[in-house]
N, C-alpha and C positions, 0 to 999 in steps of 0.2 A: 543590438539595441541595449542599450544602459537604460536599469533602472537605479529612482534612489535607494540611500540604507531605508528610508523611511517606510517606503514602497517594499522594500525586502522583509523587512519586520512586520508586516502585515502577515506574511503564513506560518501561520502555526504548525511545526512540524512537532511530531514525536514518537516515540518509539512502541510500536506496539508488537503485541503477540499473538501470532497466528493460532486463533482456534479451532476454524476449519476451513478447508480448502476445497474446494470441488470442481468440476467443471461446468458453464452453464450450457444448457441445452440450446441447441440450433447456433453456435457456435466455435470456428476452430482457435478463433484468438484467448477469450475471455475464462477469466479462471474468477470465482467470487470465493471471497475471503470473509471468514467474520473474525474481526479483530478484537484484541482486548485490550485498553487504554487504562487500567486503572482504574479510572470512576466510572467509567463506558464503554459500550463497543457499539463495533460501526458494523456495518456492511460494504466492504470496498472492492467493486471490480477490476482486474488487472488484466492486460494485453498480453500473460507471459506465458497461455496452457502450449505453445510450441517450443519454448525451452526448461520449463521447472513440471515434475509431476506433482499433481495436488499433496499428495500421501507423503512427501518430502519437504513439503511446507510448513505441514501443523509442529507447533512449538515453537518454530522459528522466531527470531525477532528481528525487526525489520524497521526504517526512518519512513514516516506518512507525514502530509498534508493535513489535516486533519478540519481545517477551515473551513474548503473549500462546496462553493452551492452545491449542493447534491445535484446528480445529472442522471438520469436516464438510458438505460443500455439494455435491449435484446429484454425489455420489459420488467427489469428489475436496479433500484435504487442503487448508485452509488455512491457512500458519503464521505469520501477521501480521497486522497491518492496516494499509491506505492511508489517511493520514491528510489528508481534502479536507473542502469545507464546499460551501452549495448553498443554496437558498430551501424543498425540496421541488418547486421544477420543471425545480430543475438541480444538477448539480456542479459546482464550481469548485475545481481542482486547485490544490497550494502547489507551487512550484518555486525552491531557492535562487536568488541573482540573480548565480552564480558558480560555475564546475563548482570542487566538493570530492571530497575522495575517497570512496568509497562505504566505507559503513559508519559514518560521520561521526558522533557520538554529537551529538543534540540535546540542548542545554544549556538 
């Protein structure tokens, strides 16, 4: 499905930095992140606690969503999304090749 450029420039992506990682209780997928964006941070759940340990997260910098309605998960907010790619039998995280500063708007 094709969207437009227009429709594209609606998400707000940018670079944020993992400030803590952990795993959330009563599941095996979900890993919650509090991120640092610069002027904010978020709270953003991710699908990846089967391929990344938390403890190898934090510091990290990472491309998010940052727009997107907050959604509900296993009883706690998430107000983002991690943006990675994967096969279906794995994740594979994006990482700039150059610390920036957080909040960094992807262009």
């Amino acid at each position: 499905m094709n969207i437009s450029f227009e429709d594209f420039k609606k998400c707000e992506m940018r670079i944020g930095t993992v400030l803590v990682a952990e795993p959330v209780a009563g599941s095996e997928k979900l890993l919650r992140l509090e991120v640092d964006f610069g002027e904010y941070k978020r709270q953003i759940l991710s699908g990846i606690a089967k391929y990344y340990k938390p403890e190898n997260l934090v510091g990290k910098q990472m491309p998010f969503i940052v727009n997107l309605e907050p959604r509900n998960m296993m009883g706690l907010e998430s107000q983002g999304m991690l943006i990675a790619t994967g096969n279906g039998d794995e994740a594979v995280l994006l990482f700039p090749d150059k610390e920036i500063p957080a909040g960094s708007h992807i262009r």
